[in-house]
RODO-2510 file (C-alpha; in nm, 4 decimals, decimal comma):
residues 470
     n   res          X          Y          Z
     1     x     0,0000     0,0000     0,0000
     2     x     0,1088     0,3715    -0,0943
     3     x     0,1977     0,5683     0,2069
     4     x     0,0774     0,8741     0,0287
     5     x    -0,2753     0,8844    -0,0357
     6     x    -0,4150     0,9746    -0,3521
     7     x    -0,6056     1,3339    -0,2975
     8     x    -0,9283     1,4050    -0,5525
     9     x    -1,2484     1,5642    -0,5553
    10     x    -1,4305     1,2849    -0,7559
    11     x    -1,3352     0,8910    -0,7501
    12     x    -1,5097     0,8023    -1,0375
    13     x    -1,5831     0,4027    -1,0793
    14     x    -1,5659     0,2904    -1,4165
    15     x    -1,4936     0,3827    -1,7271
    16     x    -1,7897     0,3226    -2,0087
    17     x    -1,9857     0,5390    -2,1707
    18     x    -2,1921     0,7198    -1,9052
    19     x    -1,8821     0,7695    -1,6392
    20     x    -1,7047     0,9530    -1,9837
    21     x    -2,0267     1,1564    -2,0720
    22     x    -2,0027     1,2670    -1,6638
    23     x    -1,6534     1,3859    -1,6496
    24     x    -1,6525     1,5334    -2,0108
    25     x    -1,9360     1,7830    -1,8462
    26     x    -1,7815     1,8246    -1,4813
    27     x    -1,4747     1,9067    -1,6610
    28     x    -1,6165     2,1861    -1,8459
    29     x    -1,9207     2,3508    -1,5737
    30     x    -1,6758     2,2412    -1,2705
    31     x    -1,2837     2,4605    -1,3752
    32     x    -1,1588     2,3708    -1,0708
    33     x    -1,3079     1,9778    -1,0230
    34     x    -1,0202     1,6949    -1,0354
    35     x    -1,1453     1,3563    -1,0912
    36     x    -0,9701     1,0037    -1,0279
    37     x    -1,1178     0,7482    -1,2977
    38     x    -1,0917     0,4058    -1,2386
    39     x    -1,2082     0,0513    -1,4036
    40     x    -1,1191    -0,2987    -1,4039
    41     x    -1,0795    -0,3120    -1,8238
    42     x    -0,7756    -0,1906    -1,9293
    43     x    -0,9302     0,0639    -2,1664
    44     x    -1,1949     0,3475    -2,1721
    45     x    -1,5413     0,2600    -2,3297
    46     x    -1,7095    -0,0079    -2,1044
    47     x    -1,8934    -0,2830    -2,2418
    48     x    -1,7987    -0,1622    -2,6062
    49     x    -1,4435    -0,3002    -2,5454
    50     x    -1,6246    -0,6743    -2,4945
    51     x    -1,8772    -0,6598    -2,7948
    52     x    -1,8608    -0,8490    -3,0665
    53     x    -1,6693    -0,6767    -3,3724
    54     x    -2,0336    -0,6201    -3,5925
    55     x    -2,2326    -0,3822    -3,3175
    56     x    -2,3169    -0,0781    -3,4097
    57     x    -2,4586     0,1725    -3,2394
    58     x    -2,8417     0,2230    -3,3966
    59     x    -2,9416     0,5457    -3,1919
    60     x    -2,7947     0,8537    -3,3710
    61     x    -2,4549     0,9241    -3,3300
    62     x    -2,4709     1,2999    -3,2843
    63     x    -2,5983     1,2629    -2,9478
    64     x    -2,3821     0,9348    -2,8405
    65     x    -2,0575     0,9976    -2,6887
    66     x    -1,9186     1,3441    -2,4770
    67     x    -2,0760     1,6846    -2,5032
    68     x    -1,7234     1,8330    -2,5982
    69     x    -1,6576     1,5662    -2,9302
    70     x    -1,8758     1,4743    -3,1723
    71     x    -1,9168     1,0681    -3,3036
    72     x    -2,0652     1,1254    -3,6390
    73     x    -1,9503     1,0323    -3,9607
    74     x    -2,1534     1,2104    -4,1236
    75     x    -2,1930     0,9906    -4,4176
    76     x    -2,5375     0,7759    -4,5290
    77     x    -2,5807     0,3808    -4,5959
    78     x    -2,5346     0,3054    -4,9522
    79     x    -2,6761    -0,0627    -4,8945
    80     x    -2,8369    -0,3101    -4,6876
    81     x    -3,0978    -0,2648    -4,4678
    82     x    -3,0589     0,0683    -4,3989
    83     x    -3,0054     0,2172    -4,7141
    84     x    -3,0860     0,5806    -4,7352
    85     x    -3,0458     0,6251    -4,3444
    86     x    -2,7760     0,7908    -4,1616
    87     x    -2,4159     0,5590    -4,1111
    88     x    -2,4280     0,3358    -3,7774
    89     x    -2,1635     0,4130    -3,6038
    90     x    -1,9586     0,1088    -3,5567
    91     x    -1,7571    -0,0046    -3,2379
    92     x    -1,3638     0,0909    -3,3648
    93     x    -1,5440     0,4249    -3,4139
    94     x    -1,7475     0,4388    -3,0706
    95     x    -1,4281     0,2869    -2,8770
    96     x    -1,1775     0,5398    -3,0599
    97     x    -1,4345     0,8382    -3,0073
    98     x    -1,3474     0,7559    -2,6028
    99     x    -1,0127     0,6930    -2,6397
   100     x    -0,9314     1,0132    -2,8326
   101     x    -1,1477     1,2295    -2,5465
   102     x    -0,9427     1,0403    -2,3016
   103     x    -0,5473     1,0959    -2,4682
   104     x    -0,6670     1,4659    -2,6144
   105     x    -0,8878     1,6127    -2,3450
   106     x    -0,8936     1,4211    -2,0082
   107     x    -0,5037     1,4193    -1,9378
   108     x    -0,3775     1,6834    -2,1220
   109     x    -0,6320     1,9163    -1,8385
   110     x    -0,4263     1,8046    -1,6083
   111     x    -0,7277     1,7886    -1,3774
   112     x    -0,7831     1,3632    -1,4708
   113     x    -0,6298     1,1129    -1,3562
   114     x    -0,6288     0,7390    -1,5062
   115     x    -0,5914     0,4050    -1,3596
   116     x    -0,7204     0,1312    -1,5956
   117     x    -0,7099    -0,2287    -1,4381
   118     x    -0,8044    -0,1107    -1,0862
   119     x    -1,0650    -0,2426    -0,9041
   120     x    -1,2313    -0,0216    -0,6081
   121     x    -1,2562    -0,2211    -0,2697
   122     x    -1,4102    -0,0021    -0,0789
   123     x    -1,4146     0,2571     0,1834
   124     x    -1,3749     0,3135     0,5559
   125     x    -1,3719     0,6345     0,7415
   126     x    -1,3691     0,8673     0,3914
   127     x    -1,0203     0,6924     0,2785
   128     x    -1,1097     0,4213    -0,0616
   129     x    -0,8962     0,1460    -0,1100
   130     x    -0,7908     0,0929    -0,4860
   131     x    -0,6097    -0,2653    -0,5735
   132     x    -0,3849    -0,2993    -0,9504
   133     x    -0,5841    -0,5901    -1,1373
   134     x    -0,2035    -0,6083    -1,3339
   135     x     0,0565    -0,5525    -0,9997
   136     x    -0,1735    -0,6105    -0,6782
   137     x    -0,0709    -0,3032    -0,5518
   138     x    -0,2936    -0,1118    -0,3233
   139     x    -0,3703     0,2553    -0,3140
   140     x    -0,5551     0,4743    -0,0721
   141     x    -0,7849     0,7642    -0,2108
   142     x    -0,9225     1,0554    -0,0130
   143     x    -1,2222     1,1938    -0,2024
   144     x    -1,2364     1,5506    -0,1378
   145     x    -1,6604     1,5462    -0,2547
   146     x    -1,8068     1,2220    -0,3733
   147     x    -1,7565     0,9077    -0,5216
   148     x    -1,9070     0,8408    -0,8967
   149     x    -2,0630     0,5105    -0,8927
   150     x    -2,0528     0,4387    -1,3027
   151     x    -2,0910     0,0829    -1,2357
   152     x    -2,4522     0,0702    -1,1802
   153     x    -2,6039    -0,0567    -1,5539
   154     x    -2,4121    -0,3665    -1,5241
   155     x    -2,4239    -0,4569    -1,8356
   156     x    -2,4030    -0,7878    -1,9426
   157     x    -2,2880    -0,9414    -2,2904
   158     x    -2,2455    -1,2948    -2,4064
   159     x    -1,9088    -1,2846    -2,4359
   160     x    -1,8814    -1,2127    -2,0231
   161     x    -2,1319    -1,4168    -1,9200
   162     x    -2,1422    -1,7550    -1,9538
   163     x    -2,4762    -1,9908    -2,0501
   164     x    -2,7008    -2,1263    -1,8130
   165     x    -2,7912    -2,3880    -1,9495
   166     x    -2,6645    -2,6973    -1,9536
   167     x    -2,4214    -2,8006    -2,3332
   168     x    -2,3560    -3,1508    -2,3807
   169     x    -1,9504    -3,2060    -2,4282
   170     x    -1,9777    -3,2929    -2,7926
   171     x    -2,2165    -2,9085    -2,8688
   172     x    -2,0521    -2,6375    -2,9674
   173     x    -2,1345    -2,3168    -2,8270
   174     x    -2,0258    -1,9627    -2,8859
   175     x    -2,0854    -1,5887    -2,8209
   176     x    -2,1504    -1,3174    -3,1029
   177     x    -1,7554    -1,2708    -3,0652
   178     x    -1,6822    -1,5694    -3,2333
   179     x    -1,9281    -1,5822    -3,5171
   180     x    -1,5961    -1,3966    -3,7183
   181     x    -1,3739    -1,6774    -3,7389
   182     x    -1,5548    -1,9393    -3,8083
   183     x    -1,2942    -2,1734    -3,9663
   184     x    -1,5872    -2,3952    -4,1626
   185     x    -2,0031    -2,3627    -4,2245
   186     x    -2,2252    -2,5153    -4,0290
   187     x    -2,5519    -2,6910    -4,1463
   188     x    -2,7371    -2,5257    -3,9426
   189     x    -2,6937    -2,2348    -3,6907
   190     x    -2,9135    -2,1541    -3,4089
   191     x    -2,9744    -1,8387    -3,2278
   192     x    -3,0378    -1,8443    -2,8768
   193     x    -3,1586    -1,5251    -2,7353
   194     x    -3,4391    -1,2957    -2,8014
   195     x    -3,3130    -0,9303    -2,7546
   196     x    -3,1245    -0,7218    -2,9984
   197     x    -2,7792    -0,9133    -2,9844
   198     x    -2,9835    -1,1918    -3,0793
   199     x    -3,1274    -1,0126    -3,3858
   200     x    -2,8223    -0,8695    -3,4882
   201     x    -2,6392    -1,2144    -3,4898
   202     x    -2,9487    -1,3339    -3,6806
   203     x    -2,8959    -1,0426    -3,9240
   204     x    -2,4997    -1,1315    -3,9236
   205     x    -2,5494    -1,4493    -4,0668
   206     x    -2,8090    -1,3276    -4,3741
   207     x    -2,5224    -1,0967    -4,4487
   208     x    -2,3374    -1,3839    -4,5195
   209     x    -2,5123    -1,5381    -4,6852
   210     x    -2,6512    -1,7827    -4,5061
   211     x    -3,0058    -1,9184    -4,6648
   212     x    -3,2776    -1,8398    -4,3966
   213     x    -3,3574    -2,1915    -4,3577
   214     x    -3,0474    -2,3028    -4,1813
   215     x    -3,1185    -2,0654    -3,9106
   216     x    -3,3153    -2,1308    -3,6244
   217     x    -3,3875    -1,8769    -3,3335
   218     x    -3,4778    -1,9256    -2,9884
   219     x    -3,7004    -1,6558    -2,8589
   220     x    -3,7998    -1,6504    -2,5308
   221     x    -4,0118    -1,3720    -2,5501
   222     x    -4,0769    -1,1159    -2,8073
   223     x    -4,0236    -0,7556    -2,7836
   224     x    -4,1417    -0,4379    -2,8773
   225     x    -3,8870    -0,2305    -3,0622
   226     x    -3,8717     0,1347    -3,1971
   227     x    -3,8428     0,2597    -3,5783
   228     x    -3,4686     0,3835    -3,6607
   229     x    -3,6452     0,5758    -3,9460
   230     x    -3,8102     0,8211    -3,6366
   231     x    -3,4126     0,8987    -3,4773
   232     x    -3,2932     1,0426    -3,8327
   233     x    -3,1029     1,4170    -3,7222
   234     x    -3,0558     1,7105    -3,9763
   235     x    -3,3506     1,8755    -4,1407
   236     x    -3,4146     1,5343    -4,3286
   237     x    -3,5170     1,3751    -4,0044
   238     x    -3,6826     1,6440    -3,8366
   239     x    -4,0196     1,6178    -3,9752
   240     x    -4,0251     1,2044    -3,8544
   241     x    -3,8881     1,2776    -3,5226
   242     x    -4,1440     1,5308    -3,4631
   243     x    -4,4221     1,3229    -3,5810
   244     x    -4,3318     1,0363    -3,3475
   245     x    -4,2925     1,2650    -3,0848
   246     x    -4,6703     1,3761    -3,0635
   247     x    -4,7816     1,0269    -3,1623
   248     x    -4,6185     0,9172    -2,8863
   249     x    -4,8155     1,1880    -2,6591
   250     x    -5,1187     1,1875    -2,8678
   251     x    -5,1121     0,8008    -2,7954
   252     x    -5,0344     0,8780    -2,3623
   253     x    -5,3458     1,1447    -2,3922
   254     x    -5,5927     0,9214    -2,5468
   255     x    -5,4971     0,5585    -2,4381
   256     x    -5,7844     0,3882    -2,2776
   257     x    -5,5416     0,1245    -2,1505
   258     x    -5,2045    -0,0226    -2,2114
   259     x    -5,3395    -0,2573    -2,4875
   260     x    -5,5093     0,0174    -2,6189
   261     x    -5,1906     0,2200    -2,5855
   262     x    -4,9233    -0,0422    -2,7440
   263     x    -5,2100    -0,0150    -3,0341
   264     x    -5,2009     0,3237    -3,1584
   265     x    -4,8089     0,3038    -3,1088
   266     x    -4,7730     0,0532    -3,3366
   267     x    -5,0673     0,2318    -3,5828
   268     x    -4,8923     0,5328    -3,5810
   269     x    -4,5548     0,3570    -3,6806
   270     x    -4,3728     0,4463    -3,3415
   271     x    -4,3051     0,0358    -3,2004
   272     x    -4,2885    -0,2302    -3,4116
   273     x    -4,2785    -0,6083    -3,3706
   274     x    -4,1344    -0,9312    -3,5282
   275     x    -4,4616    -1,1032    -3,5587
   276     x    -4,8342    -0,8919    -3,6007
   277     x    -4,9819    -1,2385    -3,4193
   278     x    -4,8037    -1,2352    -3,1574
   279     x    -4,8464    -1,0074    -2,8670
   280     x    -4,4786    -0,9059    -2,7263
   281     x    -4,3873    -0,9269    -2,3194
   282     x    -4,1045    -0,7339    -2,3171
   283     x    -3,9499    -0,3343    -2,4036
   284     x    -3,6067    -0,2680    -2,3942
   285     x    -3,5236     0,0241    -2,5280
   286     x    -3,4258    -0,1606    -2,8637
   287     x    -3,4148     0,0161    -3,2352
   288     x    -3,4647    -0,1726    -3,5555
   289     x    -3,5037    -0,0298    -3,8746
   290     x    -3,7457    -0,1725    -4,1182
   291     x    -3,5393    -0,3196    -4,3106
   292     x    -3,3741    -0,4744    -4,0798
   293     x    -3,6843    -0,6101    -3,9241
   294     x    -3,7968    -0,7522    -4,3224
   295     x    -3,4760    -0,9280    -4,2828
   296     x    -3,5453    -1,0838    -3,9513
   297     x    -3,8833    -1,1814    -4,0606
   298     x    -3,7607    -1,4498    -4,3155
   299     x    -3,6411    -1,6303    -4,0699
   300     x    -3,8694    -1,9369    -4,0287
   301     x    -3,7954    -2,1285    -3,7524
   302     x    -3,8736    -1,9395    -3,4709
   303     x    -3,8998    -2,1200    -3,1542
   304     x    -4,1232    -1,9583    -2,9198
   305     x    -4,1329    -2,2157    -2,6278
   306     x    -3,9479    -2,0182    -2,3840
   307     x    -3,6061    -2,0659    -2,2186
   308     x    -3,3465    -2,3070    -2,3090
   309     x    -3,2589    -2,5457    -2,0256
   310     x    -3,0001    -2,7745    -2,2178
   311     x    -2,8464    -2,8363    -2,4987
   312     x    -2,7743    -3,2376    -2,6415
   313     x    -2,6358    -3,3235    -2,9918
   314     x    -2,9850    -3,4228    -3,1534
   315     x    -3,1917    -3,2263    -2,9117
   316     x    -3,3026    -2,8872    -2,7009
   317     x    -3,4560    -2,9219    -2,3698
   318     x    -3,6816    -2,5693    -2,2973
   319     x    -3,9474    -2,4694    -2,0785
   320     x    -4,2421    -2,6164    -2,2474
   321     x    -4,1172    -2,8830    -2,4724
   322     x    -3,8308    -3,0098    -2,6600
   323     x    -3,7365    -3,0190    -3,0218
   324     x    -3,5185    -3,2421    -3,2584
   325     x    -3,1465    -3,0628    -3,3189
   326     x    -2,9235    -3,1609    -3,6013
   327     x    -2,5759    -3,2501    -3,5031
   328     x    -2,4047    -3,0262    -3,7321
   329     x    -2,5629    -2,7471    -3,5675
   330     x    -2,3221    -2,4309    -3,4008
   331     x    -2,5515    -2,2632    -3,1441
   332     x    -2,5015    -1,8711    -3,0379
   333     x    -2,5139    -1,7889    -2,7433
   334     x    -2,7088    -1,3970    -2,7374
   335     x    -2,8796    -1,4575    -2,3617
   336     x    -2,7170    -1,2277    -2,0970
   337     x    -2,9197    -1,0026    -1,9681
   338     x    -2,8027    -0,6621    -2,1135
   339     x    -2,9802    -0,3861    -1,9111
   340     x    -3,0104    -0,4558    -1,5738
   341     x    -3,2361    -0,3716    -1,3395
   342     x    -3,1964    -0,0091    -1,1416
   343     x    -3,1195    -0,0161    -0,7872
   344     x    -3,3343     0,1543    -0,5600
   345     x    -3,1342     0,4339    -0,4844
   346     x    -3,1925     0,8399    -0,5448
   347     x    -2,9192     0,9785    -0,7712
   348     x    -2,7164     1,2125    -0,5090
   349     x    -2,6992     1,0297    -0,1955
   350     x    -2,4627     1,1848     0,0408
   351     x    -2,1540     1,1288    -0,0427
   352     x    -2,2161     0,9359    -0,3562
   353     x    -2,3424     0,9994    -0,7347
   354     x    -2,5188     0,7212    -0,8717
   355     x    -2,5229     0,7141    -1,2188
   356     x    -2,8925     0,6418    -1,3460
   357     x    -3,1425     0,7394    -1,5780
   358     x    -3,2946     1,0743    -1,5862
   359     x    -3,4405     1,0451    -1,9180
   360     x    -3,5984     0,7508    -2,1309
   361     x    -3,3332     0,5553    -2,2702
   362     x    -3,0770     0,8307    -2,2864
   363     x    -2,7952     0,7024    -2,0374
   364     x    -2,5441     0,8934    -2,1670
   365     x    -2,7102     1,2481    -2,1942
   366     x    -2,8791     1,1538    -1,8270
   367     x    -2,5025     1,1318    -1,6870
   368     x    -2,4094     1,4856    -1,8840
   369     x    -2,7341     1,5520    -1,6906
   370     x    -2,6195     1,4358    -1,3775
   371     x    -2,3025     1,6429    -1,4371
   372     x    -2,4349     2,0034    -1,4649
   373     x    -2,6747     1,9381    -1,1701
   374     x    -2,4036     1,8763    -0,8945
   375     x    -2,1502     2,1470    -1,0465
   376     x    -2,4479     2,4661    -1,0177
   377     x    -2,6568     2,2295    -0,7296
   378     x    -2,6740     2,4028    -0,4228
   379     x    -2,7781     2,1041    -0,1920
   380     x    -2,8902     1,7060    -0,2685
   381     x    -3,2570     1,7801    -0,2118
   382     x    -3,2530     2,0200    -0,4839
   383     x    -3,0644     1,8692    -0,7374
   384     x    -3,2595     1,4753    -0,6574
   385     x    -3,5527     1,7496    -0,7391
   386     x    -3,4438     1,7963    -1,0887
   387     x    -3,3438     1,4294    -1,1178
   388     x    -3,5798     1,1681    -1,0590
   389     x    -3,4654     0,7991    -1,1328
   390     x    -3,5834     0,6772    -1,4225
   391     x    -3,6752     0,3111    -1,4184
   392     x    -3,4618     0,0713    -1,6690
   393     x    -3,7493    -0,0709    -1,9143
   394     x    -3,8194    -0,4572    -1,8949
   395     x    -4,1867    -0,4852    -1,9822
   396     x    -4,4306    -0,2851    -2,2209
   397     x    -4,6137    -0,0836    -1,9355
   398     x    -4,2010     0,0245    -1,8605
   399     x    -4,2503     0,2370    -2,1908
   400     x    -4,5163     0,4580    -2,0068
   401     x    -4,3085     0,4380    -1,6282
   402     x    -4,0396     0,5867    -1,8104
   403     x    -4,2007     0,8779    -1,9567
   404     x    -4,4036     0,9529    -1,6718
   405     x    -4,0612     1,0001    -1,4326
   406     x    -3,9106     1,1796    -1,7933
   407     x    -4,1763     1,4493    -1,8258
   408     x    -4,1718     1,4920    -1,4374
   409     x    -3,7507     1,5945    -1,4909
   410     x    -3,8368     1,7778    -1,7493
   411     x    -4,1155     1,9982    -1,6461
   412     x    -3,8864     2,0907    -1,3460
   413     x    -3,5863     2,1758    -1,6004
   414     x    -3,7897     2,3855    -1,7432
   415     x    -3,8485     2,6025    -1,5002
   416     x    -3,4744     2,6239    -1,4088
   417     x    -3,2983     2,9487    -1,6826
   418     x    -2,9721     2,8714    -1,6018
   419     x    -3,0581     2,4634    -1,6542
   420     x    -3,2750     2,5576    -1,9509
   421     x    -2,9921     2,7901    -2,1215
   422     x    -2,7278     2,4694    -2,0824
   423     x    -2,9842     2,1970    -2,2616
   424     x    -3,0239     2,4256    -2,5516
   425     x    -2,6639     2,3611    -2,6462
   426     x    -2,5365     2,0484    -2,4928
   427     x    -2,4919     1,7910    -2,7850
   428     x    -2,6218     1,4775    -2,6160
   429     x    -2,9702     1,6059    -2,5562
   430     x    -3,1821     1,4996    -2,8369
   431     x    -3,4102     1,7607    -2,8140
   432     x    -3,1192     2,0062    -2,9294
   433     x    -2,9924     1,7910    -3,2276
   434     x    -3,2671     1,7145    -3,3845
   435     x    -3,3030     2,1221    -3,4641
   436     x    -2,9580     2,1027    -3,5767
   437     x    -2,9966     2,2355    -3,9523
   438     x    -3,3361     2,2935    -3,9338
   439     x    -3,4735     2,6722    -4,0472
   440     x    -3,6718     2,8021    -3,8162
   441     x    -3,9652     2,8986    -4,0709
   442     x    -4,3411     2,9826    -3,9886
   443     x    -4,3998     2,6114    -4,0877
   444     x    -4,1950     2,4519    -3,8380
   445     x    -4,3188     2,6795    -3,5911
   446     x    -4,6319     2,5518    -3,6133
   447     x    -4,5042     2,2129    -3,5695
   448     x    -4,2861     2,2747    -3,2713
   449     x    -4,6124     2,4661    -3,0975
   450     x    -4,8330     2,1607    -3,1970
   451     x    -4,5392     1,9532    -3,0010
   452     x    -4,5332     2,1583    -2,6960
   453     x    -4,9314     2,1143    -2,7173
   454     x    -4,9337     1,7770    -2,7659
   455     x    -4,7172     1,7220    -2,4735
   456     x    -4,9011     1,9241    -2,2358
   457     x    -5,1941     1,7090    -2,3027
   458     x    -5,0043     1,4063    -2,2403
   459     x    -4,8632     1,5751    -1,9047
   460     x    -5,1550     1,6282    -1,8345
   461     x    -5,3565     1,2631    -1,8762
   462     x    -5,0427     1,0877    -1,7662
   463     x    -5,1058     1,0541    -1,4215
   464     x    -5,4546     0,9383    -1,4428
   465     x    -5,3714     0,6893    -1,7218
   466     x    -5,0750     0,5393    -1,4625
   467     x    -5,3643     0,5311    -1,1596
   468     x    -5,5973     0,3387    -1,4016
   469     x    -5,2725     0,1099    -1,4477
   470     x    -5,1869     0,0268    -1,1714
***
């Protein structure tokens, strides 16, 4: 152990995408903040270091990343299933957009420092207790302000997590990851896993050729997913994003129930599923563009008879029935659990920032959020005022939760100026983008007051609509 403590204002665990989003702001609204980052990878970027080498990011890349750097190439697909929308960022560009802010603005300030393969331990009387993942060295920290608890989403990939189920010795199993080198073809392949790793692995293997009746896919449960064609920034996009923007109020304000609610949202083009007979049981945030779902769609062989329990050479064992398996059959694994569920804790607790949600499925514009509060905050009660958990989305009726804690931040950002002045330049918040390039004519006027309007209304009938719910 050190005998010279490490001295910082903010101990921030882990390194992904939100804890990056955090500092990038507290850098900027904070001169005078230093910050200690820490994670147990040996790189910046989180979860995007484990992913397989295909993901790509499908919300828009002009507000993913840090406030102070954009991620956007700025270029449109020329083909596949996305033709004619904007580039997906991929991850060498998501993982070099963090390691650039890192090298070019974190370290050069001075003000950050870095310790990758470092685990936190822990803390007793103010003093945290750091251990090297690489020497075993310990170090002791004395947090000036608070500790940054990055760590919270969890996030789980297949390439982390192992199955569990049970694979026979002579099955071969693999994660996403390894779908690349592939040495030889398979007769068949099988999917295992609903959610959208699952559907992009699915998609992977079209791609390549392989004829839709060699693939089988497990799906547990079906989900809801969002249109890609409603997060298009620029002017060309502004006119969708809009649109689904009162539907989705216009749906809130005149939903008799949730059924009746998941209806009009799929009428009006906002969520979309796999299957028009089959109702889905789960919402996670997940965007799919048309195309892509056409793609998914000739796939067959859809097995919908919940989870897997085990895997044999000629067979699959699952919750409500088994099925025949060829031998010559590679199996990928796509069922870790992704998004985890929030713990129940506010955001500013003493002396500790959790990082949550503060708006629906935004995690990286909720830390930026996060950020600004506790840099112009005065005390905790005020700034948990202005930021209001917003639950992680496992279930269709989580669609609603979240925008009912969403419009409750907002409405109270709104009547913060100094708050107000910030979110009408910071480049994560959608809400700014999507003006980006827009001229502000008597036409879209019109539009943006029918907006406002429209989500008054919903404001307004949301809290009823969530009694009736419940």
């Amino acid at each position: 152990m050190t005998d010279n403590p490490i001295d910082t204002d903010y101990l921030v665990v882990g390194a992904g995408a939100s804890a990056m989003a955090f500092v990038d702001t507290l850098l900027t609204e904070n001169p005078q903040a230093r910050v200690l980052m820490v994670d147990r990878r040996a790189h910046v970027g989180g979860h995007w270091n484990d992913a397989y080498s295909f993901v790509q990011l499908h919300q828009p890349a002009a507000w993913y990343g840090v406030p102070s750097r954009l991620l956007a190439a700025g270029t449109t697909e020329a083909r596949g299933p996305n033709t004619g929308m904007q580039s997906l960022a991929t991850k060498p560009e998501v993982l070099a957009h963090f390691v650039a802010v890192m090298r070019d603005r974190f370290l050069p300030s001075g003000r950050v420092e870095w310790m990758p393969k470092t685990e936190w331990l822990g803390s007793e009387a103010g003093v945290h207790t750091l251990r090297s993942l690489a020497s075993g060295k310990t170090f002791q920290v004395r947090v000036r302000k608070r500790l940054v608890n990055a760590t919270h989403a969890r996030t789980e990939i297949p390439a982390t997590h192992a199955p569990r189920y049970r694979i026979a010795e002579d099955v071969r199993v693999v994660p996403p990851n390894e779908l690349t080198n592939l040495a030889r073809p398979y007769a068949h392949y099988t999917v295992v896993g609903s959610g959208k790793t699952g559907m992009d692995s699915c998609i992977w293997l079209l791609e390549q050729g392989v004829a839709p009746e060699r693939i089988r896919w497990i799906m547990p449960r079906d989900a809801w997913v969002m249109d890609r064609a409603n997060l298009q920034t620029g002017a060309e996009g502004f006119e969708a994003f809009v649109r689904s923007s009162i539907d989705q109020f216009d749906a809130i304000t005149h939903a008799k129930d949730l059924p009746d609610l998941l209806h009009i949202l799929e009428t009006r083009g906002v969520l979309m599923r796999l299957d028009p007979s089959v109702e889905p049981s789960t919402y996670r945030c997940a965007v799919v563009s048309r195309g892509e779902l056409e793609r998914l769609r000739s796939i067959r062989d859809v097995v919908r008879l919940g989870h897997v329990h085990a895997i044999e050479a000629n067979r699959l064992v699952l919750d409500r029935g088994e099925l025949p398996a060829d031998p010559d059959t590679l199996y990928v694994n796509c069922t870790a659990g992704a998004i985890q569920h929030e713990p129940k804790l506010p955001i500013f607790e003493g002396d500790t920032i959790n990082l949550l949600l503060v708006r629906w499925c935004q995690p990286l514009f909720s830390a930026a959020v996060i950020a600004w509060v506790e840099a112009h905050g005065t005390h905790d009660a005020a700034r948990n005022t202005l930021c209001h958990v917003v639950p992680v989305p496992e279930v269709p009726l989580d669609w609603l939760r979240m925008w009912a804690v969403t419009m409750q931040n907002e409405a109270a950002w709104r009547g913060h100026d100094a708050m107000k002045a910030w979110l009408s330049q910071c480049r994560l918040n959608s809400q700014h983008v999507m003006l980006q390039g827009v001229e502000i004519n008597d036409a879209v006027k019109q539009r943006l007051g029918t907006l406002i309007a429209s989500s008054a209304a919903a404001g307004a009938r949301l809290p009823q609509l969530m009694r009736s719910l419940r």
